[in-house]
N, C-alpha and C positions, 0 to 999 in steps of 0.2 A: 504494500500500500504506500502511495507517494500523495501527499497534500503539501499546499502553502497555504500561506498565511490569509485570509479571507476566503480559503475554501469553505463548502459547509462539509459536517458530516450528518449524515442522516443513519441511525440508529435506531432498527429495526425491535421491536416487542417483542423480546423469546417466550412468552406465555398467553394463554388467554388472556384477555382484556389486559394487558399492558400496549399503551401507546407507543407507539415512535417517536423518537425523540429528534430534534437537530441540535447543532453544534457548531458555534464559529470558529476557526483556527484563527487564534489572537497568536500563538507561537511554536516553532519548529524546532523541536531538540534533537531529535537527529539526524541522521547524515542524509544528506540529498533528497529531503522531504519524508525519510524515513519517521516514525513513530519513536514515542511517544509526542504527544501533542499538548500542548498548554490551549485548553476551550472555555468557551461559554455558550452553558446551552439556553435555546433560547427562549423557553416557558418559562424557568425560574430566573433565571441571571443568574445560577451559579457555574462558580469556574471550579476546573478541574484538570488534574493531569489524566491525562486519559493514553492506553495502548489499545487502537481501536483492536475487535474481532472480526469473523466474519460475518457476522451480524451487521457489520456498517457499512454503508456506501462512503467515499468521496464525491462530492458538487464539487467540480474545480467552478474558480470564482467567472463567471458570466457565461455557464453553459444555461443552456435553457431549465426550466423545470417543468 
């Protein structure tokens, strides 16, 4: 998985009734857009380090939705 920085990520619901979630990439810790990621999701405004799964997409920033 490769993201920058204003990519989103979208954060699929591994259970019944859990939502999906998104996530802005405010920053990039490793190498060549590699994971982990510095985020803010964007229901609550909480920030977090995150190593996405395959549970997540990448939104590079100005692909369509």
């Amino acid at each position: 998985m490769q993201a920058s920085v204003g990519d989103e990520l979208l954060v699929h619901g591994r259970t019944v009734g859990q939502h999906d979630r998104t996530a802005q990439v405010l920053e990039v810790k490793g190498e060549n857009g590699a994971p982990p990621y510095k985020v803010k999701f964007d229901d609550d405004g909480h920030e977090a380090l995150m190593s996405p799964g395959p549970d997540t997409v990448v939104r590079h920033h100005g692909e369509r939705r």
